[in-house]
Structures are given as structure tokens and as C-alpha cells.
C-alpha positions as CSV (number, residue, x, y, z in Angstrom):
1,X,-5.7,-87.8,139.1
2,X,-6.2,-86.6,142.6
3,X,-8.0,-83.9,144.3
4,X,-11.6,-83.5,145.3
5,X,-13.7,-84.4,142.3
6,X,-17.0,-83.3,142.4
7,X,-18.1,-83.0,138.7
8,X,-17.0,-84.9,135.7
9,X,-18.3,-84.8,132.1
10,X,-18.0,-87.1,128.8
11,X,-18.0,-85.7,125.3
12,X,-19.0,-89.5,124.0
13,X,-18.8,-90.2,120.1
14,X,-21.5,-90.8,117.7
15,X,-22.1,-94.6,117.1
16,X,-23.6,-96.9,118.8
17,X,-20.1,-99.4,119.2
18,X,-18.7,-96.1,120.4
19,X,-20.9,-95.7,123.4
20,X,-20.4,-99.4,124.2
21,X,-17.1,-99.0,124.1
22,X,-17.5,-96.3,127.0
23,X,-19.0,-98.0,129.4
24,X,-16.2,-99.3,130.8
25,X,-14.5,-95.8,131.5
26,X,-18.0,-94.8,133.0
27,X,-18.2,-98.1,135.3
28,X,-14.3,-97.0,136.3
29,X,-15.2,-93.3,136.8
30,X,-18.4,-94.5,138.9
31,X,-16.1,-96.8,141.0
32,X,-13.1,-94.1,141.5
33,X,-15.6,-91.3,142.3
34,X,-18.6,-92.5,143.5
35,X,-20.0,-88.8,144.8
36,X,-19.0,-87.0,141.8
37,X,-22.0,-86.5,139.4
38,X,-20.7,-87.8,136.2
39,X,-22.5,-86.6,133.2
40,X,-22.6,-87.6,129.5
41,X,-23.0,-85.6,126.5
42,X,-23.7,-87.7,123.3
43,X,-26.1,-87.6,120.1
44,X,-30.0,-87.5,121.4
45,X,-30.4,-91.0,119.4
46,X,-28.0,-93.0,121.3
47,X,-29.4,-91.7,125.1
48,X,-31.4,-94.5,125.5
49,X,-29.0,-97.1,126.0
50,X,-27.5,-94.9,129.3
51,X,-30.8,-94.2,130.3
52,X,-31.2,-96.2,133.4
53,X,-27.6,-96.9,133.7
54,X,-25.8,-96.4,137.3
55,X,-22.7,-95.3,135.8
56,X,-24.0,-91.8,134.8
57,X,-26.1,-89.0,136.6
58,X,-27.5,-86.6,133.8
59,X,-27.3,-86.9,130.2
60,X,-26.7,-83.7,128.1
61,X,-28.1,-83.8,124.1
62,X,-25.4,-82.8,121.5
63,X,-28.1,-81.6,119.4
64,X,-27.2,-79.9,115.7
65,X,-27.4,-76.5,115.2
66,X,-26.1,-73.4,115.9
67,X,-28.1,-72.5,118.6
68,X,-28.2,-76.1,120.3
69,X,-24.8,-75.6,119.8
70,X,-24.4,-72.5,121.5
71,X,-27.2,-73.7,124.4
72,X,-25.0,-76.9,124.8
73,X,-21.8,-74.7,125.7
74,X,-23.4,-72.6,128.1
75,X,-25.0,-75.7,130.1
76,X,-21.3,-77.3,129.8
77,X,-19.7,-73.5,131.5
78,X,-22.6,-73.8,134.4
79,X,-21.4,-77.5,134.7
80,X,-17.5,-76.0,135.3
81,X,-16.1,-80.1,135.0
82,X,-13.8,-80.8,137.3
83,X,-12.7,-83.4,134.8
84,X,-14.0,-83.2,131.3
85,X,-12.7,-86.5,129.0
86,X,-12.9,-85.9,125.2
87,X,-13.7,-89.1,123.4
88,X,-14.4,-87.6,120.2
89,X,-12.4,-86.1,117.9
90,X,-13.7,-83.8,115.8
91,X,-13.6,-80.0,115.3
92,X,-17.4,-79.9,117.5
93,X,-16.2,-81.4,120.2
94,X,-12.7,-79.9,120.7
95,X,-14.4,-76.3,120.7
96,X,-16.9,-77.9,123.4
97,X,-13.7,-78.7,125.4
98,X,-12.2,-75.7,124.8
99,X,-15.2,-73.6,125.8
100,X,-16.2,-76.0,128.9
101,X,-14.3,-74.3,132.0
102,X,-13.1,-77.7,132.9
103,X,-10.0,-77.8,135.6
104,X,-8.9,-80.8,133.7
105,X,-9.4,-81.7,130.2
106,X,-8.6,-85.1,128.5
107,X,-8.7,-86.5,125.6
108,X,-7.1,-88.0,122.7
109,X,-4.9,-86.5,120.0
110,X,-5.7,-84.7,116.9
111,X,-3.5,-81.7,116.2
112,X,-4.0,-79.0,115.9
113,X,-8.0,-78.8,117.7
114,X,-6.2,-81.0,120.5
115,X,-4.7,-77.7,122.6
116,X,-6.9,-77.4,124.9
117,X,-6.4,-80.7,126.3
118,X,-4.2,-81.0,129.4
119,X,-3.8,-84.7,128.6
120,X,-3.6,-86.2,125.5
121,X,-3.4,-90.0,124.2
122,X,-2.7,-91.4,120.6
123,X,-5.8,-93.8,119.1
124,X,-3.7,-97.1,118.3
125,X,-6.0,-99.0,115.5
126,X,-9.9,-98.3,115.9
127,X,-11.8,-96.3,118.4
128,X,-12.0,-98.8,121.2
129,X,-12.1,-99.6,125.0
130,X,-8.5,-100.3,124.7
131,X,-7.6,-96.5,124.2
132,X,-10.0,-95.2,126.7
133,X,-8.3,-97.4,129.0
134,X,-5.1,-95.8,128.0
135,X,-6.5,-93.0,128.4
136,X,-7.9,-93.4,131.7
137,X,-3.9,-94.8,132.7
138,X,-2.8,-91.5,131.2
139,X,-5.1,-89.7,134.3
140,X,-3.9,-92.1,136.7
141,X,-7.4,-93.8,137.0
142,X,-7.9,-97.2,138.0
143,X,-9.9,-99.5,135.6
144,X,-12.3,-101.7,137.2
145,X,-13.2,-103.9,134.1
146,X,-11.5,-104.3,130.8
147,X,-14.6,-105.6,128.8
148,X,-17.6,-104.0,128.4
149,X,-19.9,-107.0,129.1
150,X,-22.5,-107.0,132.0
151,X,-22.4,-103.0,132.0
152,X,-25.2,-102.3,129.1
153,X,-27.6,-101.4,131.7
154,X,-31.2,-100.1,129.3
155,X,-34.2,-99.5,130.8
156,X,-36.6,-102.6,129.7
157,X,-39.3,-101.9,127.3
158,X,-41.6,-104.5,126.2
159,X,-40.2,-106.2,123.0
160,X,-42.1,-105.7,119.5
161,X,-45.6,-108.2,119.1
162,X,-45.4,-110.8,116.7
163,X,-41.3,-112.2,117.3
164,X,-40.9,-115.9,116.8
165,X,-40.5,-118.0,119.6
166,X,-36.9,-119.2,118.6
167,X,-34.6,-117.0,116.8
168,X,-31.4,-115.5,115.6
169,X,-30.9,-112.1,115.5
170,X,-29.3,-111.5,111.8
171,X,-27.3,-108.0,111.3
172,X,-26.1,-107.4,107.7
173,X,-25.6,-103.5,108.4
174,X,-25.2,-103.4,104.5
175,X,-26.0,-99.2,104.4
176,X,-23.9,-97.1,101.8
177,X,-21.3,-96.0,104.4
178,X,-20.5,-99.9,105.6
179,X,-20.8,-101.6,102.0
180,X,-16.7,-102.5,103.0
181,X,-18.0,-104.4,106.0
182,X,-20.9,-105.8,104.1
183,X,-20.8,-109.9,103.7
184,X,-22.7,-111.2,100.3
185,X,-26.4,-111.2,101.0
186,X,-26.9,-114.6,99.2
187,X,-24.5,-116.6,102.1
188,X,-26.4,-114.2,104.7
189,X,-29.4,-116.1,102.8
190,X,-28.2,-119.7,103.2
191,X,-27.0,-119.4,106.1
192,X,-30.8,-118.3,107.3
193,X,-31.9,-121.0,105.7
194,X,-29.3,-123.4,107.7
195,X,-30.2,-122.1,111.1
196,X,-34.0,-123.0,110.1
197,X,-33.5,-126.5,108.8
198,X,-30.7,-127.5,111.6
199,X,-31.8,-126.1,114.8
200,X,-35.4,-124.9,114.1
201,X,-34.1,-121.2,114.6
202,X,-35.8,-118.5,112.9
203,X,-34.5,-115.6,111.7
204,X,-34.6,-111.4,112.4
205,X,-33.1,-109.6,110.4
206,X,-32.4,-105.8,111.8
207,X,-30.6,-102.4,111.1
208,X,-31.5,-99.1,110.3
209,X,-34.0,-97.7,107.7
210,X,-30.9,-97.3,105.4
211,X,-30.6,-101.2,105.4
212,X,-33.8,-102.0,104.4
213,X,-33.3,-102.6,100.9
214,X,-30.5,-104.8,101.6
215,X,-32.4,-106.8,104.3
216,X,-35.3,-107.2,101.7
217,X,-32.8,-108.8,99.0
218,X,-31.7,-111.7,102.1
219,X,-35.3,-112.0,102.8
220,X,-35.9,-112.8,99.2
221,X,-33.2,-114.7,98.1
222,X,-34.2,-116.9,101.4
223,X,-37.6,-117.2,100.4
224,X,-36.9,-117.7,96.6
225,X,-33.4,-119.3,96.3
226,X,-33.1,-121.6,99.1
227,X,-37.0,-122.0,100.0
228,X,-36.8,-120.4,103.3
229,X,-40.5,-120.9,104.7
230,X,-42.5,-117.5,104.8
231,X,-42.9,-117.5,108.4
232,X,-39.0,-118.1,109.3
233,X,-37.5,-114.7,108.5
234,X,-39.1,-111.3,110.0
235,X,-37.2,-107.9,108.9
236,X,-37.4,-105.6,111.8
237,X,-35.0,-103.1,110.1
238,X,-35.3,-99.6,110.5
239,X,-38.6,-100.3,112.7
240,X,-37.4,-100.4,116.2
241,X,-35.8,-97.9,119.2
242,X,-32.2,-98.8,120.6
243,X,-34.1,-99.8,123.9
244,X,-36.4,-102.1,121.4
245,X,-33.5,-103.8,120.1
246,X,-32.0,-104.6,122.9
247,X,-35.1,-106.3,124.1
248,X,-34.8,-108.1,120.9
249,X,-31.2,-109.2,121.3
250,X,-32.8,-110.1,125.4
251,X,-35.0,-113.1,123.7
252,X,-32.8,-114.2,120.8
253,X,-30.8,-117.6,120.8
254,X,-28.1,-116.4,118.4
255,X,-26.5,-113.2,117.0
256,X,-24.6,-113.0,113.7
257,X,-23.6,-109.9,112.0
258,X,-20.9,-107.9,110.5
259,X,-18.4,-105.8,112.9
260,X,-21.2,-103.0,114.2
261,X,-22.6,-101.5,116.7
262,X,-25.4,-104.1,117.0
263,X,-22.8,-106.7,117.4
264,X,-21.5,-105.3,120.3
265,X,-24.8,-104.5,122.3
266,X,-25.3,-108.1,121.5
267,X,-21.9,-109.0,122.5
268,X,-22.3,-106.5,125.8
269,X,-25.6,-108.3,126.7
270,X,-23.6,-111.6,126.8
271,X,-25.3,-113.3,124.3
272,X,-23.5,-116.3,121.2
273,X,-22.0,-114.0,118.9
274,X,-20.8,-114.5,115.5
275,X,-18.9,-111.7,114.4
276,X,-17.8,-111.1,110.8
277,X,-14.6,-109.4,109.7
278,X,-12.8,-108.0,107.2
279,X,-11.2,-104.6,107.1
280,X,-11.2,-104.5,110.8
281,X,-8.8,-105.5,113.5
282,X,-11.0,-107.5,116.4
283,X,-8.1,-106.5,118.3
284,X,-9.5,-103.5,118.5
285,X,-13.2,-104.1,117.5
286,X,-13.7,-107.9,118.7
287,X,-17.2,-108.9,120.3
288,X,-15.8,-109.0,123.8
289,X,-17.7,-111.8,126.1
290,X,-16.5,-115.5,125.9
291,X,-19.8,-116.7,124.0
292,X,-18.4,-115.2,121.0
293,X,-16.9,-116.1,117.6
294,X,-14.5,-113.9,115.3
295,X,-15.0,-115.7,111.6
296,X,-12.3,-114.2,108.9
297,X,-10.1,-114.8,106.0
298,X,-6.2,-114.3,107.0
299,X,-4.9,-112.2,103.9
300,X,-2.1,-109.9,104.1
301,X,-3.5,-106.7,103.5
302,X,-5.5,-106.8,106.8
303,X,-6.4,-105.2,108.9
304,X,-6.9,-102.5,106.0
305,X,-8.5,-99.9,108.3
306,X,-11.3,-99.5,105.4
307,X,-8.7,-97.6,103.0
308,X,-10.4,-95.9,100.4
309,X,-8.5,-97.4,97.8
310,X,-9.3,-100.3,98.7
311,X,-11.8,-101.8,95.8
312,X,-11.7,-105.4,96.0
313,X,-13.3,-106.5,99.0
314,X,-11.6,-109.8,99.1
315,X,-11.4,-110.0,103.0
316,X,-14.9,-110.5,103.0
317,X,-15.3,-111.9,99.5
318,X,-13.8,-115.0,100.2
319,X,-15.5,-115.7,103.2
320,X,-17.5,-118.5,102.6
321,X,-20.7,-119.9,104.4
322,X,-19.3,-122.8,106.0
323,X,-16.9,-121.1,107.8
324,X,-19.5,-119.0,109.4
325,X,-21.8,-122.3,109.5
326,X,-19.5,-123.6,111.5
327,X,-18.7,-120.8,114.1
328,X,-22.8,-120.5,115.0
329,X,-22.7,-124.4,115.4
330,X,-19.7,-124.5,117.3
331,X,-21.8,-121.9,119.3
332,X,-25.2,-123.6,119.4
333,X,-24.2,-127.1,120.4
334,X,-22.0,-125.4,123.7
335,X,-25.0,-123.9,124.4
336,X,-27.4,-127.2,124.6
337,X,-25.1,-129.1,125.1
């Protein structure tokens, strides 16, 4: 893309991986057009993790609603984009582009709310900083960084009272809509129980309010099955901001976790990840800093995508603790040693 680029905007996506997988294109923009005001327009929840952040000027709330709707289009007109990129897909979003008054508007494929776009790119796999750097090739855009570790940039807030003074954050991100991604809460259990007895490590358990129940069953087992001791497992889940948990992920020795967005702001922040997969292709998804390790079963239906059909859940199923055992030791004993 050439020409005098004053103004850009970003319609991001709505989870938290998404954003994280932005922040390279925003650290490219930032480099490429470092006078342009680049603005992002994304879900109020997620704004705290680009509060703060150098690669963005204003932040504009997708809020719901027809009238927040309607409020959010005429902000977007008065913005007149030099360069709008479309990162989501959906109906919304293309009707935000289409509406915008952008000079140039990018974005990826999805016939037929995509004819608005001027250029256009095809999602290979997942959602991913792979296809926004395509996409970013596709506008002739240099990429400064491939990897989106380092750029997670959140204003600090002080930390929640009361956090052990050695732990591991644990993500289970069991909710209803990620029960294919979910590994059995009895090895999340004895695997708590592991990181206690070996290395001393206590454990935080975190998600949203809709895994609380299933945080609550690995607390117990822990407790009850594997005599965990009371004071080694504390369930933060559903209790803390974005810019809380990432002063969580800040003081914690170890992060395991099913493939999520907490896995990646852990993964962002640099810290020993542990990722577990099963539907999904770390291709794609992977935690993306060198302190990290993928852990899953190689079966020939994978990556699946998270098919519908699909209800067997063997790719995660067979995944037993020691394999995972042995990917956070692997980790830990790098790390002191």
C-alpha cells in the first residue's frame, strides 16, 4: 500500500486469542505508519489488554445494540479510514466496513458480505497471526515480527491479595462452548497435585464465571482424591479483569492450559507454557515464544477443526498425565537449571 496514510482503523474479533493474535499487524502498522493514528474497534471487555499499548491511538467499543450500533457507524464515517482492515467475519462487521467511508478496505473472505472489501484474503486453518500476515502481504505491508511475544503491552494493576508465593497458573477453560477442548478434570487434578509434591508449586486455577463449576470439581478431586493440601490450590475463576490476569500470569512460575485465549496472553508474556491440544492445529494456534510446550496425541482425524460431529473426543481422551507431567518438567528443570 502506498500513499499518504493518515488514518487507519481495525475491526478486531471477539476473543481474547483473537486480539493476541493482532498485535502483530498493529506493531507492523505502528512501524509502517508511525504518524497515522491507528485506531481499534473491538468488544468493550477485551479493551483492556490495548489499553496502554503503543501500537494503537484510540479505541472505539463495539458495543450491542441497535443504537450503539448505529452510534458506532457514525464515529467510524467521521473517522473516513484511510485504510480500514476487517479481521472479523461476520455479518456486523462487514456492514461496519461497508458503511465506514474507508479509501481502502481489507479484509478476509466470506462471500457474499465480503464486497465491500477492496482486498480480500482466504483464512487457511484457524483465525491466526499467520493469516493477518497474509493479509498484511496482500496490502503490500511489511511485517516487523511474526510472533506475538513481547507486544502484550497492559497497563499494570496490582495483582489480587492473598496469591501464593510459588505457583502455576492452571487453565481448564472447560465452559459449555469449549467442552471439545476440555482435558479430564481428574488428570488436571493429579497433575496439581504433582506440581505440589515435586517442585513445591501451588496451584491457580482461572477462567471465566462459566468455568467455575468445572474449576470447583479439580479443586475437589485435588483435595479429596489425591490429598492436595487446602492451602495449595486457589480458584480465581470468574473473579478477575483481563488486566488482573495478566498480573497473575506476571508472578506465576508455570502456565498449563487447554488451547485458549489465556494460553496465549501467557504465551505473549513469555512465560513456560504447556499447551494442550486436541481438535486444533498449533500450526495455527500454537503458544508462540520458545518457553513453550505443545503436548498431544497424533491420531489421524486431526486437526478436526472442532467438527460437530465429532462425539468422541479421543484427541484429548487419550491424553494421559504423564505426558503432560513431563512437558511442565521438561520446562521447570530448564528453568532452574
Amino acid at each position: 500500500m502506498t500513499g499518504d496514510v493518515r488514518r487507519i482503523g481495525i475491526i478486531h474479533l471477539n476473543q481474547i486469542g483473537d486480539l493476541v493474535f493482532s498485535l502483530p499487524l498493529l506493531a507492523s502498522l505502528r512501524r509502517n505508519y508511525p504518524k497515522a493514528e491507528i485506531v481499534s474497534i473491538l468488544k468493550p471487555g477485551l479493551m483492556e489488554l490495548l489499553e496502554g499499548s503503543p501500537s494503537v491511538d484510540r479505541l472505539m467499543p463495539r458495543r450491542e445494540g441497535l443504537r450503539a450500533q448505529l452510534k458506532l457507524m457514525r464515529d467510524l464515517r467521521r473517522l473516513a479510514p484511510d485504510l480500514l482492515i476487517c479481521l472479523a467475519r461476520s455479518e456486523e462487521a462487514f456492514l461496519l466496513a461497508m458503511s465506514s467511508r474507508a479509501t481502502l478496505k481489507a479484509g478476509f473472505a466470506n462471500f457474499p458480505w465480503d464486497v465491500s472489501l477492496d482486498v480480500k484474503e482466504h483464512i487457511e486453518g484457524h483465525n491466526s497471526s499467520y493469516n493477518n500476515a497474509k493479509l498484511l502481504k496482500a496490502l503490500g505491508i511489511p511485517i516487523v515480527q511474526d510472533s506475538y511475544v513481547g507486544l502484550l503491552q497492559v497497563s499494570p494493576v496490582q495483582p489480587p491479595p492473598g496469591l501464593p508465593q510459588r505457583f502455576a497458573v492452571i487453565s481448564p477453560g472447560a465452559s459449555s462452548r469449549r467442552l471439545i477442548k476440555a482435558w479430564d478434570e481428574d488428570k488436571f487434578a493429579e497433575l496439581i497435585v504433582r506440581l505440589h509434591q515435586r517442585y513445591g508449586l501451588s496451584a491457580v486455577l482461572v477462567g471465566g464465571a462459566d468455568s467455575r463449576a468445572c474449576n470447583e470439581s479439580i479443586r475437589g478431586l485435588a483435595l479429596g482424591r489425591f490429598g492436595a493440601a487446602q492451602d495449595g490450590i486457589t480458584d480465581l475463576s470468574g473473579r478477575l479483569s483481563l488486566k488482573e490476569l495478566v498480573a497473575v500470569l506476571k508472578r506465576s512460575e508455570l502456565f498449563v492450559g487447554i488451547d485458549s485465549g489465556v494460553m496465549h496472553l501467557a504465551s505473549a508474556l513469555d512465560l513456560p507454557v504447556v499447551g494442550l491440544f486436541g481438535p486444533t492445529d498449533p500450526f495455527y494456534v500454537g503458544p508462540q515464544n520458545r518457553m513453550s510446550r505443545v503436548v498431544r496425541e497424533d491420531l489421524d482425524c486431526m486437526p478436526c477443526y472442532i467438527k460437530p460431529s465429532c462425539r468422541e473426543y479421543d484427541c484429548l481422551r487419550r491424553l494421559g498425565v504423564d505426558r503432560v507431567w513431563d512437558a511442565c518438567e521438561g520446562l521447570l528443570e530448564t528453568k532452574t537449571g
